[in-house]
Residue frames as qw, qx, qy, qz and C-alpha x, y, z in Angstrom:
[[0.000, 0.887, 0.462, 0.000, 0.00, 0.00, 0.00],
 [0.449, 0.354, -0.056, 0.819, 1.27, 3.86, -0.55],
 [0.146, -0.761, -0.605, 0.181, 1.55, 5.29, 1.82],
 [0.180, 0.965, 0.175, 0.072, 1.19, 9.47, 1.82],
 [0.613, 0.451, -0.367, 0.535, 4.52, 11.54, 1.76],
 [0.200, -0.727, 0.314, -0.577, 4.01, 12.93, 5.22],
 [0.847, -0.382, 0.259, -0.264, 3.94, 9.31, 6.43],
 [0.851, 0.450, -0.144, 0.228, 6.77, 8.40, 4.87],
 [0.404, 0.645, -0.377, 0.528, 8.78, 10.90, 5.66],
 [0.733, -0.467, 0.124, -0.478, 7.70, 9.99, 9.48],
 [0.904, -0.368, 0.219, 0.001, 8.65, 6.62, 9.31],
 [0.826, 0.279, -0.310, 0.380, 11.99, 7.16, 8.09],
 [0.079, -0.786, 0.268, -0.551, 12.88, 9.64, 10.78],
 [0.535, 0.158, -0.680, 0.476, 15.73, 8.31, 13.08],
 [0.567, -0.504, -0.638, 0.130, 14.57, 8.07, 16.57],
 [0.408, -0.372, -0.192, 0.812, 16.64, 10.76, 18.07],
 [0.042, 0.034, 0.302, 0.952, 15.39, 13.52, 15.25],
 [0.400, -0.609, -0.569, -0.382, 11.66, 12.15, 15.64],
 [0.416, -0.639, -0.473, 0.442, 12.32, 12.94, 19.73],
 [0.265, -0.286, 0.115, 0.914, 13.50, 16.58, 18.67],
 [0.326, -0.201, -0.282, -0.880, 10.62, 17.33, 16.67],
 [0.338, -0.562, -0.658, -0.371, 8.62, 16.12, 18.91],
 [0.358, -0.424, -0.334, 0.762, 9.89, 18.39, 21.61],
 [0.012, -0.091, 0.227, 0.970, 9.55, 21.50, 19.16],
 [0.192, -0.375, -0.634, -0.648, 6.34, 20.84, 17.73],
 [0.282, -0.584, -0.668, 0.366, 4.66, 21.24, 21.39],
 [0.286, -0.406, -0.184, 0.848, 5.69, 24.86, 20.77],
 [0.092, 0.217, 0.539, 0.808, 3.68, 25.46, 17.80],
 [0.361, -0.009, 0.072, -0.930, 0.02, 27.28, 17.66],
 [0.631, 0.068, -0.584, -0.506, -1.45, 24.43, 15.97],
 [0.605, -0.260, 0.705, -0.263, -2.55, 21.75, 18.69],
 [0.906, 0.327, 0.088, -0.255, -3.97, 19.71, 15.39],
 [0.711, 0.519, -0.448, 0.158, -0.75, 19.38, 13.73],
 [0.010, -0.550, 0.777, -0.306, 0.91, 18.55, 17.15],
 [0.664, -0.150, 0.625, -0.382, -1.81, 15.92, 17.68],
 [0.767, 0.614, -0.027, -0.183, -1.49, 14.86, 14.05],
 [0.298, 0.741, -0.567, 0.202, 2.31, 14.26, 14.45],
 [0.487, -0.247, 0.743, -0.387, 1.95, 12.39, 17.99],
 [0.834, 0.100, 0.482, -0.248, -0.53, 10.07, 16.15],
 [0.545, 0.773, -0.315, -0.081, 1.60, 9.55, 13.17],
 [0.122, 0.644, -0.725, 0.211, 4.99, 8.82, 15.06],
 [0.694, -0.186, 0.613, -0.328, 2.75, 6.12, 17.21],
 [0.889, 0.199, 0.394, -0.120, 2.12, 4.12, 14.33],
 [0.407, 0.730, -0.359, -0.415, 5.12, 4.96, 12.03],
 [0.186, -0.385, 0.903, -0.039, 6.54, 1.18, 12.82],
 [0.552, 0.338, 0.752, -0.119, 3.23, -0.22, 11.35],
 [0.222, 0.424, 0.587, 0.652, 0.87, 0.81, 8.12],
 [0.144, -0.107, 0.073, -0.981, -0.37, 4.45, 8.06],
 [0.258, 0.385, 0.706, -0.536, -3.52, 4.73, 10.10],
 [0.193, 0.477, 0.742, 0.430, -6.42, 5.08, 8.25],
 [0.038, -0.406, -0.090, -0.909, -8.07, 8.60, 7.61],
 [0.481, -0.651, -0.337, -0.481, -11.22, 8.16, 9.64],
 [0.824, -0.375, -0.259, 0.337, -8.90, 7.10, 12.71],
 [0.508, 0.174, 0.073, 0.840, -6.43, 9.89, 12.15],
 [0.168, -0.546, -0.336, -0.749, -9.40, 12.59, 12.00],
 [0.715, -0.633, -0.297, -0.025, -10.86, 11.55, 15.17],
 [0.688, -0.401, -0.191, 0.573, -7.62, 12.11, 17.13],
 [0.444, 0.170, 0.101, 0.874, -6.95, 15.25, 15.43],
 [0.359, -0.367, -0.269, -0.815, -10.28, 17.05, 15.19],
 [0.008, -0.047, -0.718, 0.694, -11.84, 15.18, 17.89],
 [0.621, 0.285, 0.179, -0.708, -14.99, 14.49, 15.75],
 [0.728, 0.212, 0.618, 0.207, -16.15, 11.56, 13.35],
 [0.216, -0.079, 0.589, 0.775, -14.67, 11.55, 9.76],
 [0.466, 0.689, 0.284, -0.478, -16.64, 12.90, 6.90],
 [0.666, 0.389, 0.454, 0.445, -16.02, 13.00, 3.34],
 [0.056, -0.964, -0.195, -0.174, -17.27, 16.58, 3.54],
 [0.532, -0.844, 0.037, -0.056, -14.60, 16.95, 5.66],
 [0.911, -0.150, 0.093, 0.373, -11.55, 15.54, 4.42],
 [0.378, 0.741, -0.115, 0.544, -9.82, 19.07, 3.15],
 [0.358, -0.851, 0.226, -0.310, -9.34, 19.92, 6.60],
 [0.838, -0.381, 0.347, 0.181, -7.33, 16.39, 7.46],
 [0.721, 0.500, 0.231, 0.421, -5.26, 17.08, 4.09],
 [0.155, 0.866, 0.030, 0.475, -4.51, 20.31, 4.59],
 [0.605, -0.693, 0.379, -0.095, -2.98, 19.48, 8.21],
 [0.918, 0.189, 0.173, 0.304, -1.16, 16.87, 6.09],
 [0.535, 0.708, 0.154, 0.434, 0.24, 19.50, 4.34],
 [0.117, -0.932, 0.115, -0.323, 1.31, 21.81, 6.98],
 [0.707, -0.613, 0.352, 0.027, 2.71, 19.51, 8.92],
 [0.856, 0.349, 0.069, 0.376, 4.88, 18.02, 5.77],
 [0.430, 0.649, -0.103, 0.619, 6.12, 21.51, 5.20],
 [0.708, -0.680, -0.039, -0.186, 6.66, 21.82, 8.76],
 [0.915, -0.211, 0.257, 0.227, 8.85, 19.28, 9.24],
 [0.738, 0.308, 0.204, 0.565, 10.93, 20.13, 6.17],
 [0.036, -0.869, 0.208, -0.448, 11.65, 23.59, 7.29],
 [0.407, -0.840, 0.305, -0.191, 12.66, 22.30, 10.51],
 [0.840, -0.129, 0.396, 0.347, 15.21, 19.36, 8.72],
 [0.377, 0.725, -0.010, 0.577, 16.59, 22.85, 6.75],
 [0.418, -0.892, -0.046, 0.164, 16.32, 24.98, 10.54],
 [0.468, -0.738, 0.308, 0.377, 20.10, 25.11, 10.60],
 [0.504, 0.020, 0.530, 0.682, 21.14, 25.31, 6.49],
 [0.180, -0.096, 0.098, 0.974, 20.58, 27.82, 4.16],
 [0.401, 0.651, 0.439, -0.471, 16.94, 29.76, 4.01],
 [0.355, 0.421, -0.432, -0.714, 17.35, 30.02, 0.00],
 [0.791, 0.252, 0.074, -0.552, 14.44, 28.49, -1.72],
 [0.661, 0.589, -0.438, -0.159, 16.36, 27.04, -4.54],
 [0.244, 0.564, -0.769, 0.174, 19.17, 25.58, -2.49],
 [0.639, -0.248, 0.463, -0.562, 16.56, 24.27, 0.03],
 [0.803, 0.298, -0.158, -0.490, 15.10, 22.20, -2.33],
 [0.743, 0.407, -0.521, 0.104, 18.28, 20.24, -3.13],
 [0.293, -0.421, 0.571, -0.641, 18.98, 20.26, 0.58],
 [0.650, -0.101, 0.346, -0.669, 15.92, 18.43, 1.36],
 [0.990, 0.109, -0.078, -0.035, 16.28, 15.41, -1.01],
 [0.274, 0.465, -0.735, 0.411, 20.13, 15.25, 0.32],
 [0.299, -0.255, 0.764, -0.512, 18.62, 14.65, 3.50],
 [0.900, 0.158, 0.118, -0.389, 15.90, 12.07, 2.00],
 [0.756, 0.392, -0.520, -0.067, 18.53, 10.18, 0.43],
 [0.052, -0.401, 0.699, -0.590, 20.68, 10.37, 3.95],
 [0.662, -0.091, 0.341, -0.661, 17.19, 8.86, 5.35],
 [0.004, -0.097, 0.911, 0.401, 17.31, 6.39, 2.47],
 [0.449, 0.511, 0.559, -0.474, 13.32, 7.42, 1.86],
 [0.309, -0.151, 0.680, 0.647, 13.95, 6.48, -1.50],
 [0.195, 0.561, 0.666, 0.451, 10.63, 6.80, -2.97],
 [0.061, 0.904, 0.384, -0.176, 9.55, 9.91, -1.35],
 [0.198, -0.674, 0.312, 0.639, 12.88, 11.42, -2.83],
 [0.284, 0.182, 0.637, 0.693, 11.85, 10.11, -6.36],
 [0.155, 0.762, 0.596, 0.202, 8.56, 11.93, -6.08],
 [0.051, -0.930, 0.048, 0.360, 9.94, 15.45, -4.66],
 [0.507, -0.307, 0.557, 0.582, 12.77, 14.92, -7.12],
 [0.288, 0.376, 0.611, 0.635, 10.65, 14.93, -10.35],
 [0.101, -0.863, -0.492, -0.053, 8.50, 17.76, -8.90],
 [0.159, -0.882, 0.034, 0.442, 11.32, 19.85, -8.40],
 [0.395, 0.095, 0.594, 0.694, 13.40, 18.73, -12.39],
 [0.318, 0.555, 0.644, 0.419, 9.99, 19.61, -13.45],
 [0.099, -0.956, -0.211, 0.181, 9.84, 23.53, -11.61],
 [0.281, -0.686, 0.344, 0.576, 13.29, 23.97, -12.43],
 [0.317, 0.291, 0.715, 0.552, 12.77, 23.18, -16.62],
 [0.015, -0.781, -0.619, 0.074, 10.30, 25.37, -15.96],
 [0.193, -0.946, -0.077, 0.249, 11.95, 28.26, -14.62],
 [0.820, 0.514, -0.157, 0.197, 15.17, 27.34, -16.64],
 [0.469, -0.853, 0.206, -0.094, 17.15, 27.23, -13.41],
 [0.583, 0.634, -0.475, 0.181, 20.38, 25.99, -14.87],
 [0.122, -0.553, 0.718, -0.405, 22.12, 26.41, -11.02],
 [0.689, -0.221, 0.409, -0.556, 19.50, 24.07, -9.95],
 [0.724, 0.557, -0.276, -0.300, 19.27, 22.00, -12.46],
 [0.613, 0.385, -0.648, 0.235, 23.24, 20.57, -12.15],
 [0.367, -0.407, 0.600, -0.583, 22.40, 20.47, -8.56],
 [0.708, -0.069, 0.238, -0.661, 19.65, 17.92, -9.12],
 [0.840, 0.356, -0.287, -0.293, 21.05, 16.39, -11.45],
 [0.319, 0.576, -0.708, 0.254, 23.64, 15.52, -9.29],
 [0.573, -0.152, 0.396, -0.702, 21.78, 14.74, -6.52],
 [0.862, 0.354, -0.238, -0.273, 19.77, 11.89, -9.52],
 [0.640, 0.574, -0.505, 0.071, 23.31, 10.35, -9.80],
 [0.190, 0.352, -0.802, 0.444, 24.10, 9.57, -6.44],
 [0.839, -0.106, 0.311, -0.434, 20.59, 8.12, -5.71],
 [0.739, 0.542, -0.287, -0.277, 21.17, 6.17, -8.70],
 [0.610, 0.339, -0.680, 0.226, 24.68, 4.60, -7.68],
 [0.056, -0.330, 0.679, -0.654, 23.98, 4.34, -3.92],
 [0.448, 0.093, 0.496, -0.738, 20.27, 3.14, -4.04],
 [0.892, 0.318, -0.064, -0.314, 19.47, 1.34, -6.84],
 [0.765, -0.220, 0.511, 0.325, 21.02, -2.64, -7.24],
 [0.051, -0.523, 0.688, 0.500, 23.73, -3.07, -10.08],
 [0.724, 0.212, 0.656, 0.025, 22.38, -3.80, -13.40],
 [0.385, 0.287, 0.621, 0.620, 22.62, -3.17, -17.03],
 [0.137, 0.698, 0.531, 0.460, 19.61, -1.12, -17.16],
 [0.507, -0.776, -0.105, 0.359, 20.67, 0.84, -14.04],
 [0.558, -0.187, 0.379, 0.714, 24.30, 1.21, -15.75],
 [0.327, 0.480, 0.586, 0.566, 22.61, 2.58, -19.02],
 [0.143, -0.814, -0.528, -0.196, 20.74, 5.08, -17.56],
 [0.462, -0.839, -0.039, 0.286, 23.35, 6.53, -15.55],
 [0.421, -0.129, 0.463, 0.769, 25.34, 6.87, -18.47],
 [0.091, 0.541, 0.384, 0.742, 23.02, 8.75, -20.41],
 [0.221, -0.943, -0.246, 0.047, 22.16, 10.55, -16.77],
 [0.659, -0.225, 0.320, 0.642, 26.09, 11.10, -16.98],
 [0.234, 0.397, 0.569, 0.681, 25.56, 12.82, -20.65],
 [0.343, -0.768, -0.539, 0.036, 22.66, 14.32, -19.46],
 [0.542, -0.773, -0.220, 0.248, 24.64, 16.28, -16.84],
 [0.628, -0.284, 0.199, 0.696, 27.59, 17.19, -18.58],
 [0.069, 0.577, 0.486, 0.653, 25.50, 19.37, -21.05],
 [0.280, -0.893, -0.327, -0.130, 24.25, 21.11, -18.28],
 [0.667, -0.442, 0.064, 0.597, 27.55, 21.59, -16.68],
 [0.359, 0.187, 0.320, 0.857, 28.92, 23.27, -20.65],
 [0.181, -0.810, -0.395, -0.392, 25.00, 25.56, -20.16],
 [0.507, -0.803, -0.153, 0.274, 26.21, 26.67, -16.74],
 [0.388, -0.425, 0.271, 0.771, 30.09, 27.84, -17.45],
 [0.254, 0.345, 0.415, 0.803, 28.88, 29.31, -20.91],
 [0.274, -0.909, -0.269, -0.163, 26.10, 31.63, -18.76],
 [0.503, -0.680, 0.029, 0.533, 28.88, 32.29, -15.69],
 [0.559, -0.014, 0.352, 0.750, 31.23, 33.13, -18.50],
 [0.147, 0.513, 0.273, 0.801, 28.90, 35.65, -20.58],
 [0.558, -0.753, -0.324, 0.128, 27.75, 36.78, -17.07],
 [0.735, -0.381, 0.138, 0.543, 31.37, 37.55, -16.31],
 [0.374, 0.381, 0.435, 0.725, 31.65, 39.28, -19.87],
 [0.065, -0.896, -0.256, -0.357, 29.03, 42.20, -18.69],
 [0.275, -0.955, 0.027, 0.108, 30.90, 43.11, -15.73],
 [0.754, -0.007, 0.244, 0.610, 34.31, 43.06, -17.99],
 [0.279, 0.743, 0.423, 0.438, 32.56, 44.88, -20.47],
 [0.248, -0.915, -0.269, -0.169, 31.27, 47.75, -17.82],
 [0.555, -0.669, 0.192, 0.456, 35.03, 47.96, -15.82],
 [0.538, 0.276, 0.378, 0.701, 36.63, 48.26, -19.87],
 [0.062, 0.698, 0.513, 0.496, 34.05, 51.03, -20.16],
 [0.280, -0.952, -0.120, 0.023, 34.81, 52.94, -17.18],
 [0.603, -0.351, 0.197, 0.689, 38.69, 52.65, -17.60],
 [0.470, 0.523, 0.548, 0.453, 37.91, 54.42, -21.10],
 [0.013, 0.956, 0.150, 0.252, 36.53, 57.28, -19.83],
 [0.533, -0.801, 0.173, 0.211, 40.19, 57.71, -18.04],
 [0.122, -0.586, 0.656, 0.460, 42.20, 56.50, -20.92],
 [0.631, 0.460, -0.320, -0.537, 42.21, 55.34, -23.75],
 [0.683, -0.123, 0.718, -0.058, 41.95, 51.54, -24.80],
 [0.058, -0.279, 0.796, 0.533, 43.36, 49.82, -27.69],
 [0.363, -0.103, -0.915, -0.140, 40.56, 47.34, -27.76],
 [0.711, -0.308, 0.379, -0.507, 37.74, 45.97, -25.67],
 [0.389, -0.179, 0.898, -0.100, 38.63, 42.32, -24.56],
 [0.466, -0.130, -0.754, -0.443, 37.09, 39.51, -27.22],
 [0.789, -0.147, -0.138, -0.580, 34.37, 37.46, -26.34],
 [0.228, -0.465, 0.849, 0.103, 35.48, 34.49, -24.93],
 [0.667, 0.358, -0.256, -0.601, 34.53, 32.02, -27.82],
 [0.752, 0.220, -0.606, 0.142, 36.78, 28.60, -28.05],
 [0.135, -0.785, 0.557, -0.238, 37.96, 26.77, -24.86],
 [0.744, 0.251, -0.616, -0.073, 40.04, 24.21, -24.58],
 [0.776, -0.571, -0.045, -0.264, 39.90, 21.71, -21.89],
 [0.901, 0.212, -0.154, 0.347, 43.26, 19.88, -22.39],
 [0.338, 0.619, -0.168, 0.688, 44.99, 23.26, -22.42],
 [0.591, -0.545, -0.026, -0.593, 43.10, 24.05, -18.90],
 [0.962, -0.197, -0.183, 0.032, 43.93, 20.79, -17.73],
 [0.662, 0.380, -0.281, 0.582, 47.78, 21.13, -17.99],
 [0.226, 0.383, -0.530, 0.722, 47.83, 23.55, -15.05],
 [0.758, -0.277, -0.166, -0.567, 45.00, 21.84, -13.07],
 [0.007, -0.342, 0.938, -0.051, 46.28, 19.35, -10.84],
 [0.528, 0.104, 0.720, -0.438, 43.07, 18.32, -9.20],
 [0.702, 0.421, 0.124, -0.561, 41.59, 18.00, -12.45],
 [0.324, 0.436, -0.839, -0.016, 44.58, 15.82, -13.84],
 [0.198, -0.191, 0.847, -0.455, 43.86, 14.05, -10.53],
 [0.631, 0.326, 0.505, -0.490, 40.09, 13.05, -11.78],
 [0.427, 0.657, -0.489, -0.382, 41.19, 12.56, -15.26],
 [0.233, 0.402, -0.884, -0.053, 43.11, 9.98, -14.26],
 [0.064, -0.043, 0.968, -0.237, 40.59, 8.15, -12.05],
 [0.694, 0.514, 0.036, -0.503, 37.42, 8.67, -14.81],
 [0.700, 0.441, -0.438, -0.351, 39.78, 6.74, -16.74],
 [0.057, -0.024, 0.946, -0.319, 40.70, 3.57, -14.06],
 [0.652, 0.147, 0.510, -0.542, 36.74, 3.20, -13.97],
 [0.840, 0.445, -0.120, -0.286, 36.71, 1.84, -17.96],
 [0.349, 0.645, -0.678, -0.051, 40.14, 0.67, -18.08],
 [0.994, -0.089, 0.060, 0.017, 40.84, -3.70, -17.89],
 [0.936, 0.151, -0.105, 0.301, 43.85, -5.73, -17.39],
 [0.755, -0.255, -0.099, 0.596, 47.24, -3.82, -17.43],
 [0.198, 0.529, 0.214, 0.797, 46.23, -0.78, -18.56],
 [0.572, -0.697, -0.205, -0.382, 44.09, -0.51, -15.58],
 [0.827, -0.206, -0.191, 0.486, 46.87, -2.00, -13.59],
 [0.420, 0.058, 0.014, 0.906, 49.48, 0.98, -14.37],
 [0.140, -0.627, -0.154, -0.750, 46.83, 3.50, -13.97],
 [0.648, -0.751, -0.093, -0.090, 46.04, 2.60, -10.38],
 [0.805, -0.093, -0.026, 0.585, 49.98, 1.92, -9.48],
 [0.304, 0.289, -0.055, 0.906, 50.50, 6.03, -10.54],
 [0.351, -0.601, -0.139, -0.704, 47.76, 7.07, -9.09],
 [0.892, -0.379, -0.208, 0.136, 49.07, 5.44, -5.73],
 [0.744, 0.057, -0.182, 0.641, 52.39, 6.26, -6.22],
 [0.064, -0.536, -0.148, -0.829, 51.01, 10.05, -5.93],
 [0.361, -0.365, -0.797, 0.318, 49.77, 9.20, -2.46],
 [0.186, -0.303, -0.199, 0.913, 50.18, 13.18, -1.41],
 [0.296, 0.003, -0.004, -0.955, 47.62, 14.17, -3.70],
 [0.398, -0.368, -0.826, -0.153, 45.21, 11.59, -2.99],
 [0.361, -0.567, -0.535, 0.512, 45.08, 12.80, 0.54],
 [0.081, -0.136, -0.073, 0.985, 44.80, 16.38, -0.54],
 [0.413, -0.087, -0.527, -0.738, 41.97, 15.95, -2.98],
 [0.467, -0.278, -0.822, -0.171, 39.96, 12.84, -1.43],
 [0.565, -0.565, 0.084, -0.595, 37.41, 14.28, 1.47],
 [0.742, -0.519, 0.368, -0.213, 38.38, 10.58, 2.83],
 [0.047, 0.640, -0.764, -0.065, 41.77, 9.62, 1.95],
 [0.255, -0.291, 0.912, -0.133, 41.96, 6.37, 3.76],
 [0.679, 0.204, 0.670, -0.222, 38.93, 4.85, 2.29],
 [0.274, 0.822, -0.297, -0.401, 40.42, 6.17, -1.11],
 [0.085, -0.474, 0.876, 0.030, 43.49, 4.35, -0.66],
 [0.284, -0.055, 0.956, -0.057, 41.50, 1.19, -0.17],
 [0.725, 0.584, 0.202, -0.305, 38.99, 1.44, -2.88],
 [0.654, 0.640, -0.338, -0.219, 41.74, 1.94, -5.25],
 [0.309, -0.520, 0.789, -0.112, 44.04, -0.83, -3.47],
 [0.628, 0.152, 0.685, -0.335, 41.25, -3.08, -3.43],
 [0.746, 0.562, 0.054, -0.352, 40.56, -2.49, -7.44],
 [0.107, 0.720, -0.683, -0.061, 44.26, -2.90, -7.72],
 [0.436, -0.266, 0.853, -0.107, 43.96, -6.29, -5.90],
 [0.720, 0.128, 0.642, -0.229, 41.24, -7.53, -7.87],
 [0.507, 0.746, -0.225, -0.369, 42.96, -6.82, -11.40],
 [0.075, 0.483, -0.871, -0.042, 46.00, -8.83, -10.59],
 [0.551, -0.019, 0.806, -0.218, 43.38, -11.65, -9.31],
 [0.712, 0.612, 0.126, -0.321, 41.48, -11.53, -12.57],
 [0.643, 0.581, -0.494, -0.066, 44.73, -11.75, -14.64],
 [0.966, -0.240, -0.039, -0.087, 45.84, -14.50, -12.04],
 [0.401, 0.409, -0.529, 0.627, 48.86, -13.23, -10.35],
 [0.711, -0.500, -0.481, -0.115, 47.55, -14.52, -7.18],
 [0.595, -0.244, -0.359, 0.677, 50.74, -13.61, -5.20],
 [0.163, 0.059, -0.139, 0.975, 50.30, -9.88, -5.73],
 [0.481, -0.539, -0.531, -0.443, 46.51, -10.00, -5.61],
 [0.727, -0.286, -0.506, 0.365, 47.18, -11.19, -2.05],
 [0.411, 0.015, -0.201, 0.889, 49.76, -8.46, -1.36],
 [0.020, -0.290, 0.023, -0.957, 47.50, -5.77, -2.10],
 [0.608, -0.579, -0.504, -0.202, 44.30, -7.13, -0.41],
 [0.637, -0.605, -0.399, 0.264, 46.16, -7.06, 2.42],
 [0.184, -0.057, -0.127, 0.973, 47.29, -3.26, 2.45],
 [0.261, -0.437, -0.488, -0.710, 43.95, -2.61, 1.15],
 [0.599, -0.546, -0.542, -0.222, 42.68, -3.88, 4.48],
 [0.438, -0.448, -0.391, 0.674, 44.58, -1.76, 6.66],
 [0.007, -0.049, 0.030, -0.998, 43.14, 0.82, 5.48],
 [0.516, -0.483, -0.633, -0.317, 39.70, -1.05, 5.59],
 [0.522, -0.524, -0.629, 0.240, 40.17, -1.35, 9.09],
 [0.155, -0.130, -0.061, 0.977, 41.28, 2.39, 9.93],
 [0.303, -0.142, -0.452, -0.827, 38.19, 3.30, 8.00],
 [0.587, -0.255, -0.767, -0.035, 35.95, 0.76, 9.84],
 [0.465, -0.253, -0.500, 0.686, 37.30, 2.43, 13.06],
 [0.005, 0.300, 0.101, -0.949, 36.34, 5.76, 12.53],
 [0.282, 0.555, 0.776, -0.102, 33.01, 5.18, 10.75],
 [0.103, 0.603, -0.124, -0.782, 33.82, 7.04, 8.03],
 [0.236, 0.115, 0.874, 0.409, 32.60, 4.44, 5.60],
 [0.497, 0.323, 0.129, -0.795, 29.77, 5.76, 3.24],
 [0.837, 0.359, 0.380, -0.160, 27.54, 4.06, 0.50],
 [0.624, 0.719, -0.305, -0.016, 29.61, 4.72, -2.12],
 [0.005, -0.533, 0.844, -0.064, 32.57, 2.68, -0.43],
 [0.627, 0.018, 0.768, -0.129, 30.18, -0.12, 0.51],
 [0.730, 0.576, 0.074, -0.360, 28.88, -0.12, -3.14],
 [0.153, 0.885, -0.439, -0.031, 32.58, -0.50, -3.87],
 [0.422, -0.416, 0.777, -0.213, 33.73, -2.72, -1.13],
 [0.715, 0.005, 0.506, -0.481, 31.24, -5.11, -1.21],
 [0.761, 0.625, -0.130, -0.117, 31.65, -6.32, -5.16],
 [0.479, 0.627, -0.605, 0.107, 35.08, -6.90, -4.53],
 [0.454, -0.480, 0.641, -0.392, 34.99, -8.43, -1.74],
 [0.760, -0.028, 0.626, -0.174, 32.90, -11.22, -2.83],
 [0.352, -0.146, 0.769, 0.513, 34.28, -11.55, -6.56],
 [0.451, 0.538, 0.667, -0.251, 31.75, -10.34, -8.41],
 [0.546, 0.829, 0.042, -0.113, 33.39, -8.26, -10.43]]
C-alpha cells in the first residue's frame, strides 16, 4: 500500500530527530498538527492509520467525506513543517533548500519519497530554466542512482546517459557564468575608457580548450586519471592505479576521505591482478587494502559509495 509523503517521511525519521521534533512541535500554535504528528509517530513502525482514525484524534470528531480538506490540509502543513525544521540550521534560499531536502531524503534512504519530490522539483526547475538548480539535481539523480538502486545493465545505461545528461548542463552553466562575467568586464573596460584610452575591448570568450586548462589543473589531472581507471581492464588498468598510488600526497589532498580512497583503489588494484591470475600480488594488495579497511571501519567514516565499492570486490563479483 502507498503510503502518503508525510507518512513516509515519518517513518523514516531516526529516533533521536523524531524525539526533537517532537519536543519542538509542542511549541507550535497548531494543537492539530501537534496531535497529528503524535498520532503519526505512534504508528510509524506499522501501516499508516487510516483517515477516519487519524481525524478523530486530530479534530476530535467523526470523519466525513465533507470533511476531508481539513485532514489534508494538516497533512500538508505539517509536511512543510517538518521540512523547514530538517533545513532549521542550512541555508533559508528556496532554490538551495530544495536540493537540501532530497540530500537529506537520500541520507534517510526514503527512496521513494525522494523520487517523487525529485521529479517535482526537475519539473519547476525546466520550468523556470534554473540551470544552477538543475546541475544540482542532477547531481543529486546520480548519487541516488549509484547508492540506491542494485547493479544492473539497465541501471548502468541510464546513468550513463544521466552522466551525458549532466555534462551538457555543466557546458550551459560555465557558458552563462562566462557571458555573465563578460558584462561586468565589459562595464570595468568602459569605465577605464573614460580615463584613458583603450586599444581594444577584450574579445568574447569564444573557443575553450579543456586539455589546455587541464595542464595547469592538478586536481583535475587528478580526476582525469581516475574517470579513466573506472573503464580501463587488465594492465592498462593495472598501471593506472599503481600512478595514481604512487602520488599518495595528492590523494590525501583531494579525497574528502583519503583512507577509504586508498582502499577502494588498493582493493581495485587487488582484484585486477586476481582476474589476470597473479595470485601472489593479488594477495599483497588485499592485504594493504585492508589496513586501510580497518582504519576506516574504526572511525566510521565508511559511506555508501565505499560499501557499493567494497562489497563487489569483496565477494568476486566483479
Amino acid at each position: 500500500m502507498k503510503h502518503s509523503k508525510l507518512f513516509s517521511l515519518v517513518q523514516h525519521l531516526p529516533e533521536k530527530e523524531t524525539a526533537l521534533l517532537a519536543k519542538n512541535i509542542k511549541t507550535h500554535k497548531r494543537d492539530t498538527m501537534q496531535k497529528l504528528f503524535a498520532a503519526l509517530v505512534k504508528s510509524k513502525k506499522e501501516d499508516e492509520p487510516r483517515p477516519e482514525d487519524v481525524f478523530k484524534t486530530v479534530f476530535g470528531k467523526k470523519y466525513a467525506k465533507s470533511s476531508d480538506y481539513l485532514l489534508r490540509n494538516e497533512y500538508r502543513l505539517l509536511y512543510d513543517w517538518l521540512q523547514e525544521q530538517m533545513l532549521s540550521n542550512l541555508s533559508a534560499d528556496t532554490k538551495t533548500d530544495v536540493a537540501l531536502f532530497l540530500h537529506d531524503l537520500l541520507r534517510l534512504k526514503a527512496f521513494e519519497l525522494f523520487e517523487e519530490e525529485y521529479h517535482t522539483a526537475w519539473k519547476k526547475a525546466i520550468q523556470q530554466d534554473d540551470i544552477d538548480l538543475l546541475v544540482r539535481l542532477s547531481d543529486l539523480n546520480l548519487t541516488y542512482y549509484l547508492t540506491a538502486k542494485p547493479q544492473s545493465l539497465t541501471h548502468a545505461e541510464l546513468m550513463a546517459e544521466l552522466s551525458q545528461q549532466r555534462l551538457g548542463l555543466l557546458q550551459t552553466q560555465f557558458l552563462r557564468s562566462i557571458r555573465k562575467e563578460e558584462i561586468r568586464l565589459k562595464l570595468s573596460e568602459r569605465i577605464i575608457s573614460a580615463y584613458k584610452q583603450l586599444p581594444d575591448s577584450s574579445a568574447a570568450l569564444e573557443n575553450v580548450s579543456l586539455a589546455e586548462l587541464e595542464k595547469t589543473d592538478l586536481y583535475a589531472q587528478y580526476l582525469s586519471q581516475r574517470a579513466k581507471i573506472n573503464f580501463a581492464r587488465g594492465d592498462e588498468k593495472i598501471g593506472l592505479l599503481q600512478a595514481i598510488l604512487a602520488n599518495e600526497p595528492i590523494v590525501r589532498k583531494y579525497e574528502p576521505a583519503p583512507e577509504e580512497a586508498l582502499c577502494r583503489f588498493l582493493i581495485n588494484l587487488a582484484q585486477e591482478y586476481y582476474l589476470l591470475m597473479h595470485f601472489k600480488e593479488s594477495v599483497s594488495y588485499y592485504q594493504k587494502a585492508y589496513t586501510y579497511f580497518n582504519q576506516v571501519s574504526r572511525s566510521g567514516t565508511r559511506d555508501a559509495y565505499f560499501e557499493l565499492h567494497h562489497v563487489p570486490y569483496a565477494s568476486g563479483r566483479f
